[in-house]
Backbone bond lengths (Angstrom), bond angles and torsions (degrees), N, CA, C in turn:
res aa  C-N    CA-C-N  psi(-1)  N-CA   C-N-CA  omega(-1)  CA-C   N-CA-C  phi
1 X - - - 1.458 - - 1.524 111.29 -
2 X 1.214 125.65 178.98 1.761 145.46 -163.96 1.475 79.08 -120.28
3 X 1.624 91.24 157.09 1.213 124.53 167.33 1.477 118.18 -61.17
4 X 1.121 129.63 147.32 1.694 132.49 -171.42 1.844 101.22 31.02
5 X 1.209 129.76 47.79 1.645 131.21 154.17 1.061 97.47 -89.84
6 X 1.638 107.05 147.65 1.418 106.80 157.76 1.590 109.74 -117.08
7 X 1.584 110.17 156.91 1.337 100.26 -171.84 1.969 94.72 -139.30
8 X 1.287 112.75 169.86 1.255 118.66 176.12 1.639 109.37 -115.82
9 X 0.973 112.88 117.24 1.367 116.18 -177.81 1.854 114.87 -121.59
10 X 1.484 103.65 114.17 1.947 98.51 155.93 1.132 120.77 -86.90
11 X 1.391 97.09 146.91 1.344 103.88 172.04 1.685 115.25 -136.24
12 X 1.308 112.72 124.03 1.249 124.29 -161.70 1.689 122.86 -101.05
13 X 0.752 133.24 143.24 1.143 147.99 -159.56 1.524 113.28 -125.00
14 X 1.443 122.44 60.97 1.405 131.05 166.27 1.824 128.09 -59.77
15 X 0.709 84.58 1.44 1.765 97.03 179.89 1.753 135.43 -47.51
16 X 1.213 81.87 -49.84 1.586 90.88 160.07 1.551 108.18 87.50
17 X 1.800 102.75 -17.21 1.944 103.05 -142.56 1.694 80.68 -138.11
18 X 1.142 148.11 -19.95 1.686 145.56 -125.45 1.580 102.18 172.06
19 X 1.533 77.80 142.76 1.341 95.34 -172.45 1.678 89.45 -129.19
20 X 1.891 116.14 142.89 1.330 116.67 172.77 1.085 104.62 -141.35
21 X 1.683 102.36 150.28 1.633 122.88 179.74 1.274 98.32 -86.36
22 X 1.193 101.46 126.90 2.119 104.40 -171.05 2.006 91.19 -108.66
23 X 1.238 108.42 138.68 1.112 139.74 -160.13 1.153 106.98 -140.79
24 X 2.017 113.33 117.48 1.208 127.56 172.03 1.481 121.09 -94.09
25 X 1.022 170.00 -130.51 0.980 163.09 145.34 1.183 100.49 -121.87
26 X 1.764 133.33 172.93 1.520 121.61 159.37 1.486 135.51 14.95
27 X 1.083 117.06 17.30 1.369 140.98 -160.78 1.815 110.55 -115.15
28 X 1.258 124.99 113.27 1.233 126.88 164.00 1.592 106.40 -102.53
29 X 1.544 117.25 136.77 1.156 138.95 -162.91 1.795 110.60 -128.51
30 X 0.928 131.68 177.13 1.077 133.05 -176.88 1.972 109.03 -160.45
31 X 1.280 111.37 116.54 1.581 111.90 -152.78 1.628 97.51 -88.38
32 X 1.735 112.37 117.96 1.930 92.59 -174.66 1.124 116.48 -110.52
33 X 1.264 117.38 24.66 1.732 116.16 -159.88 1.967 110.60 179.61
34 X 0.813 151.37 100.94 1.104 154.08 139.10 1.958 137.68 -51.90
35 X 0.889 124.42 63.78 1.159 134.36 -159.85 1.410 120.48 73.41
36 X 1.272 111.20 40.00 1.419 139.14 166.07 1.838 106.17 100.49
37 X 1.475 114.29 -17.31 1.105 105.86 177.82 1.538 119.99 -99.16
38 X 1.159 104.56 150.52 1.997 120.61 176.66 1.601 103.24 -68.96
39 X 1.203 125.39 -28.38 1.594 115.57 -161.22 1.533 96.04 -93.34
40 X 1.245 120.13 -21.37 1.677 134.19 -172.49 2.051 111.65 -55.96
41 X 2.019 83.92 -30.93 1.641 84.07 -162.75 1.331 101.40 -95.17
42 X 1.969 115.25 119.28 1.527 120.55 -172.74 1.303 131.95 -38.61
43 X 1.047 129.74 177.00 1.442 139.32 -174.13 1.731 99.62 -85.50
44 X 1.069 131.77 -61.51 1.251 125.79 155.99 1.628 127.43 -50.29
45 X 1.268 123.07 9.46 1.456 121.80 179.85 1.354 97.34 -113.25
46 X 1.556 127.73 -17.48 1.329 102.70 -172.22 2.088 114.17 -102.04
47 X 1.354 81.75 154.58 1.802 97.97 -155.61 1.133 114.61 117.11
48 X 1.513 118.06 -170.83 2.098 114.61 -161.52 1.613 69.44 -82.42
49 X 2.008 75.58 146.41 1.302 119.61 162.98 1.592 123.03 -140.34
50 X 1.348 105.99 123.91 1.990 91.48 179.53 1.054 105.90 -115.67
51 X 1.854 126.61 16.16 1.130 140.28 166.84 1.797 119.51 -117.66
52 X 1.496 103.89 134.55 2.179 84.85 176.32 1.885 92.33 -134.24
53 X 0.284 125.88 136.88 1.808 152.77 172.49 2.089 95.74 -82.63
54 X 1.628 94.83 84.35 2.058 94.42 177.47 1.443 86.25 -81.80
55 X 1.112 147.16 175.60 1.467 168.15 168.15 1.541 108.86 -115.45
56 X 1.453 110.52 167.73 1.608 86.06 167.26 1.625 124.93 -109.70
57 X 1.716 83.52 155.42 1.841 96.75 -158.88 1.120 102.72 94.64
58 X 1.321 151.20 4.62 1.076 150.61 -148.24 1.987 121.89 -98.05
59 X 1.117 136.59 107.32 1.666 109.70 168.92 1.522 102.49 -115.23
60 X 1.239 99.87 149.88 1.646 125.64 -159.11 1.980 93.17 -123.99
61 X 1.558 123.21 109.65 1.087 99.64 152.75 1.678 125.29 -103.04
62 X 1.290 127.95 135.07 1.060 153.27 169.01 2.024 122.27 -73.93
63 X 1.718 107.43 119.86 1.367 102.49 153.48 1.340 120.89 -97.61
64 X 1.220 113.92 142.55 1.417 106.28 -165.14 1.808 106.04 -136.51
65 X 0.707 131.05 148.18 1.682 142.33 -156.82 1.371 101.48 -127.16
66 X 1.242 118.48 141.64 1.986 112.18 -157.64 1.995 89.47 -125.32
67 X 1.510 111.88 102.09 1.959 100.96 169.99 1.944 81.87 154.84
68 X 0.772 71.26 176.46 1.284 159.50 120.27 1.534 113.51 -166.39
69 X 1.740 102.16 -36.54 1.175 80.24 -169.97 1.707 93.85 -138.29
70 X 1.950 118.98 -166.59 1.404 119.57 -169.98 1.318 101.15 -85.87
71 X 1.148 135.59 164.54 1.765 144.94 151.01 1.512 99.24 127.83
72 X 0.865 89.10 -173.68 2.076 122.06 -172.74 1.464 113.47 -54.57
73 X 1.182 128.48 123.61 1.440 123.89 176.43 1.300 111.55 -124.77
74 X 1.342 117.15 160.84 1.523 108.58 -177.49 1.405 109.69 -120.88
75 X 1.149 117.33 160.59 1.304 113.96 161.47 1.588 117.03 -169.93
76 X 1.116 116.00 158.78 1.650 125.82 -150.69 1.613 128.64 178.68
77 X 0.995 109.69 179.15 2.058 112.45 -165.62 1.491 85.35 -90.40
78 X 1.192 88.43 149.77 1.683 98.84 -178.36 1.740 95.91 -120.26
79 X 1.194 117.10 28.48 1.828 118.97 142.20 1.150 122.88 -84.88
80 X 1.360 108.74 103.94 1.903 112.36 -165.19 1.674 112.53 -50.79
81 X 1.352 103.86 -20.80 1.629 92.30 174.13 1.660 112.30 -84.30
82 X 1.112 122.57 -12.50 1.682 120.70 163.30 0.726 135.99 -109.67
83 X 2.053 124.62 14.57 1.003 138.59 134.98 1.433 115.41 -60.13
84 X 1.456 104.60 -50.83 1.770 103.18 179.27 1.507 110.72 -58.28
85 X 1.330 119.22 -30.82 1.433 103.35 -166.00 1.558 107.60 -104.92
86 X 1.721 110.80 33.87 1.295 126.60 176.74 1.301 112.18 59.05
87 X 1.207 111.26 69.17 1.123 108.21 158.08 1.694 119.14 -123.72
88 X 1.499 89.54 70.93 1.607 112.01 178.26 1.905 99.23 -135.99
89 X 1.557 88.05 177.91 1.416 103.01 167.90 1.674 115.02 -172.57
90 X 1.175 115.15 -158.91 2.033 100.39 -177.55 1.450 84.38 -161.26
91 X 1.255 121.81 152.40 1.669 147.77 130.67 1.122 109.68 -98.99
92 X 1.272 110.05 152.85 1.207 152.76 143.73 1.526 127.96 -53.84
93 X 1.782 117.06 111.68 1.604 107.39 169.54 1.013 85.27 -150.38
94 X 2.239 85.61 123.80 1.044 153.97 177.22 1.750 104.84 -54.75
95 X 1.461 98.34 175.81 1.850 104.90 174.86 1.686 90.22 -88.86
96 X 1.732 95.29 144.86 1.514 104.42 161.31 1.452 133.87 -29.10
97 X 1.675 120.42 -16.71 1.294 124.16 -170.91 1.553 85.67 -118.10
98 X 1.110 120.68 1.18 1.887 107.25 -171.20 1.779 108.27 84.73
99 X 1.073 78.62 15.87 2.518 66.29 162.16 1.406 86.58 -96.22
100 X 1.639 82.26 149.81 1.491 122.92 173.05 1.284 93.41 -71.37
101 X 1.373 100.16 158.19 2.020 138.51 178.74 1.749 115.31 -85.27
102 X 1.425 107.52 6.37 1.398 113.76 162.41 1.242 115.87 -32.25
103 X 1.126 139.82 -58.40 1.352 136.74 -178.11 1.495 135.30 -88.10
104 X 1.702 107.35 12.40 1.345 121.06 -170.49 1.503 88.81 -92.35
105 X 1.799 127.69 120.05 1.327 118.62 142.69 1.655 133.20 -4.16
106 X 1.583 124.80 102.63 1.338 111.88 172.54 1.458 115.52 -77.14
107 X 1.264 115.95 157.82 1.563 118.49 161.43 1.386 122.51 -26.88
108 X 1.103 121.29 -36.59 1.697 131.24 -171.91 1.744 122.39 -85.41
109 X 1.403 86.16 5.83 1.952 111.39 153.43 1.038 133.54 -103.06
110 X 1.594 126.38 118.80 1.643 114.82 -155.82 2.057 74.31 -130.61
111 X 1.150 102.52 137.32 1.662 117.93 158.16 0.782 117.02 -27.50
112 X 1.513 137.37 155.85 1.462 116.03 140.79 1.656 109.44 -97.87
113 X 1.186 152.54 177.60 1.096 163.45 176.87 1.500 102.73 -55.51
114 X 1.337 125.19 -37.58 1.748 112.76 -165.28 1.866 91.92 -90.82
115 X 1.440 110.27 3.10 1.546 96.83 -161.74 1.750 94.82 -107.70
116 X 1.252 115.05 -2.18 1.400 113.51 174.41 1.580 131.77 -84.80
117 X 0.952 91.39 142.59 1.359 107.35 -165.75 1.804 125.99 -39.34
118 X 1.074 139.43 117.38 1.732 138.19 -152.73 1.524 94.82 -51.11
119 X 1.120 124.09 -41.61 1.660 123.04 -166.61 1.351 115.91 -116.09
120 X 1.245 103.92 41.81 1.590 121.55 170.25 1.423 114.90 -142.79
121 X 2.122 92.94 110.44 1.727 93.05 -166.76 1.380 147.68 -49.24
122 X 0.802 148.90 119.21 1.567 131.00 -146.12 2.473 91.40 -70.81
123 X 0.843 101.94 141.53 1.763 114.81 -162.75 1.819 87.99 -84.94
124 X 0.873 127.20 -41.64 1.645 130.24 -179.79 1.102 124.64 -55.98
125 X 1.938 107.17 -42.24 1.218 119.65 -174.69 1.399 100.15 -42.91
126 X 1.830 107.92 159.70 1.557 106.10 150.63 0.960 121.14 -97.74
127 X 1.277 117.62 165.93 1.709 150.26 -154.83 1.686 100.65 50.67
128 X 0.898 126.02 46.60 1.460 135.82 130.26 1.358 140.37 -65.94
C-alpha cells in the first residue's frame, strides 16, 4: 500500500481448532463487519483497533489506513505458540506517489552517542 491509502482487508480464520488475535503493528484499524454483518462487531471493538480477536471459522473485515509513516510493518497472532512457529509476516508502505523506501534508515543502524539527539536521554546514563 501508499502512504495515507486506505484499504479494506478480510481476514479469515479457517482453522476449525484456534482462534487468533491478529496484530498489526503501528497500524490503527477500524473493524466493519464480522461474518459479513455490522451488528456482529462488539460494542467494545468499535474505534482504532491494532488488535481483532478472529474466532474460529470466523472472517473479520477490517478498514485500515496505511502511515504514519513509509517502511516495513509487521503483523501477526499474538498466541505465543504461532508466533514462534511464524505465524507472522510484514508489508511494505510505499511513498504516497509509490517511491520506494530506499532511503528510510534500516534496523541495522544504531546511533552513535555524539549523533543523538540534545533532548533525548542518553539510556546508559545512571539513574535512568
Amino acid at each position: 500500500p501508499r502512504l495515507g491509502t486506505v484499504e479494506r482487508w478480510t481476514i479469515q480464520n479457517k482453522s476449525g481448532g484456534w482462534f487468533h488475535p491478529f496484530h498489526i503493528h503501528l497500524i490503527d484499524f477500524k473493524i466493519l463487519r464480522r461474518n459479513g454483518s455490522t451488528t456482529a462487531v462488539r460494542a467494545y471493538e468499535k474505534g482504532a483497533k491494532d488488535v481483532v480477536y478472529v474466532g474460529e471459522n470466523e472472517t473479520v473485515d477490517l478498514l485500515i489506513k496505511f502511515g504514519p509513516h513509509r517502511g516495513k510493518y509487521m503483523m501477526h497472532c499474538h498466541n505465543l505458540v504461532h508466533e514462534d512457529h511464524d505465524m507472522m509476516t510484514q508489508f511494505e508502505v510505499m511513498g504516497p506517489n509509490g517511491e520506494n523506501n530506499d532511503d528510510i534508515p534500516r534496523p541495522d543502524y544504531v546511533a552513535k552517542p555524539e549523533e543523538w539527539y540534545e533532548g533525548c536521554p542518553n539510556p546508559w546514563e545512571k539513574g535512568l
